[in-house]
C-alpha positions as CSV (number, residue, x, y, z in Angstrom):
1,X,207.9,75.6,172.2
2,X,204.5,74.2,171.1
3,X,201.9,72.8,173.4
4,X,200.1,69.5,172.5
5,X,197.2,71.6,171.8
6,X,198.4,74.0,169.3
7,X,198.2,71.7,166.9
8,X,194.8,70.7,167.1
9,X,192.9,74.3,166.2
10,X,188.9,73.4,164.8
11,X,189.4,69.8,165.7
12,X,185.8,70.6,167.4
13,X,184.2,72.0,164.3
14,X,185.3,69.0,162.1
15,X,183.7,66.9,164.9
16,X,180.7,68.6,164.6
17,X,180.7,68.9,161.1
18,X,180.5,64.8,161.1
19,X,178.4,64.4,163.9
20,X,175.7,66.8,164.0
21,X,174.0,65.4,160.1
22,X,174.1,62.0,162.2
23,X,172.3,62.9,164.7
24,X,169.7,65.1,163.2
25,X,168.9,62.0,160.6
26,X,168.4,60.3,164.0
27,X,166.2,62.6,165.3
28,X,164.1,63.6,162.2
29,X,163.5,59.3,161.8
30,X,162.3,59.4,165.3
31,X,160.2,61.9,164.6
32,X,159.1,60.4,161.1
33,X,158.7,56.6,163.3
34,X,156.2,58.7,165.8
35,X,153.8,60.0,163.1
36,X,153.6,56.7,161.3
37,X,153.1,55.4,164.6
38,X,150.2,57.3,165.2
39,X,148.2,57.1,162.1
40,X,148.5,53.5,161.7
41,X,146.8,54.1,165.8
42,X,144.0,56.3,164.4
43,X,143.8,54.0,161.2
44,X,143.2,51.2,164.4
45,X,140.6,53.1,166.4
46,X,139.1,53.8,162.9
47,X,138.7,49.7,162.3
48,X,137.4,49.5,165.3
49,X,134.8,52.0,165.0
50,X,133.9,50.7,161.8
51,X,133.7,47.1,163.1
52,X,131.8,47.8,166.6
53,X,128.8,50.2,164.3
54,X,128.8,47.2,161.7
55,X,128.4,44.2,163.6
56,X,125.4,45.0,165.9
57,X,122.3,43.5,165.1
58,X,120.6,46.1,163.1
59,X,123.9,47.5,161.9
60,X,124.8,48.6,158.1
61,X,127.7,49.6,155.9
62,X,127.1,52.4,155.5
63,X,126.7,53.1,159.2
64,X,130.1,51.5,159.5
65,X,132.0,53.7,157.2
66,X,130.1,56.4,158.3
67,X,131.4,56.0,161.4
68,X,134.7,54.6,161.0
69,X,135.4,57.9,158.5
70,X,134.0,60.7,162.0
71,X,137.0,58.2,163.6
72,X,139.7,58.8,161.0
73,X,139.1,62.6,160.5
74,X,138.7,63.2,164.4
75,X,142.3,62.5,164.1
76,X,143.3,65.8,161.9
77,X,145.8,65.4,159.0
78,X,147.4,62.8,161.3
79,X,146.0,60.2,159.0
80,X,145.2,61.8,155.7
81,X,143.2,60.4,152.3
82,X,141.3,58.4,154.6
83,X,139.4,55.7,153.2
84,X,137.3,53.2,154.7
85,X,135.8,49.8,152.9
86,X,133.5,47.6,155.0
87,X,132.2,44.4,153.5
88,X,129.5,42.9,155.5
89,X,128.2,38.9,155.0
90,X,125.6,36.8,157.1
91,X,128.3,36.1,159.3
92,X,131.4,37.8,159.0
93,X,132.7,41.8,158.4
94,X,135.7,42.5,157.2
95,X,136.7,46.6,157.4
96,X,139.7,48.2,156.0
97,X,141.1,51.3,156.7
98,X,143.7,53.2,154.3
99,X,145.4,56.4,154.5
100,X,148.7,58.2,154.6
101,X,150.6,59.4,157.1
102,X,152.4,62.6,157.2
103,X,155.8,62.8,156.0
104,X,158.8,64.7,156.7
105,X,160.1,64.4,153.1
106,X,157.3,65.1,150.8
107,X,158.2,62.5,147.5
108,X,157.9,59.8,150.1
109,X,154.4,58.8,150.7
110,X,153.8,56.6,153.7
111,X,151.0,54.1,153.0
112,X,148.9,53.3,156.3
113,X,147.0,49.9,156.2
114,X,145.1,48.6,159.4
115,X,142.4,45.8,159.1
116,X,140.1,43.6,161.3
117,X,137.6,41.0,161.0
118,X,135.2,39.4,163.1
119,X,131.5,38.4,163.6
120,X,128.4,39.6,162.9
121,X,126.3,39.9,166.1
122,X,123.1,37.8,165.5
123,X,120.0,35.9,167.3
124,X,120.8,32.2,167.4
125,X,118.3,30.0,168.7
């Protein structure tokens, strides 16, 4: 006589054969989400860098991208190609700051954008 198991041999192994792709595509995106994640924060602090050496009274450009590129590139390859682009009038700045992030597959690049504006800091009677 046959037991109710018998007659399900490897059912485990076809289970894991359909699972386990699943869940390692989950866990490679969280992985992929994370590193995104964290450029885009570098490109940020980067911005910000940028900005805050710009805006001061005596400030420059060049002292912003100066400073905003020591930002990106204190962050490692986390935020690689790094490119800052700082446009300073009488009253505003506007600073960019592009890059890619790494990637887990190589033939997909992941563009990293972060931007701010504000005002110039200034004597006003």
């Amino acid at each position: 006589m046959r037991t109710p198991r018998e007659g399900e041999r490897g059912s485990y192994s076809v289970e894991a054969i359909m699972v386990l792709p699943a869940l390692l595509v989950i866990i490679f995106a969280i992985i992929q989400g994370a590193a995104f994640m964290h450029a885009g924060n570098i490109a940020q602090a980067a911005a910000q860098t940028a900005y805050e050496q710009t805006r001061q009274l005596n400030g420059t450009v060049s002292d912003g991208i100066s400073a905003g590129l020591d930002a990106a590139n204190s962050g490692g390859e986390a935020l690689a190609h790094a490119n800052v682009n700082v446009t300073r009038t009488a009253t505003d700045i506007d600073v960019t700051v592009t890059g890619e992030a790494p990637s887990i597959l190589p033939w997909i690049p992941l563009h990293v954008e972060r931007s701010i504006t504000g005002p110039v800091e200034r004597w006003v009677e």
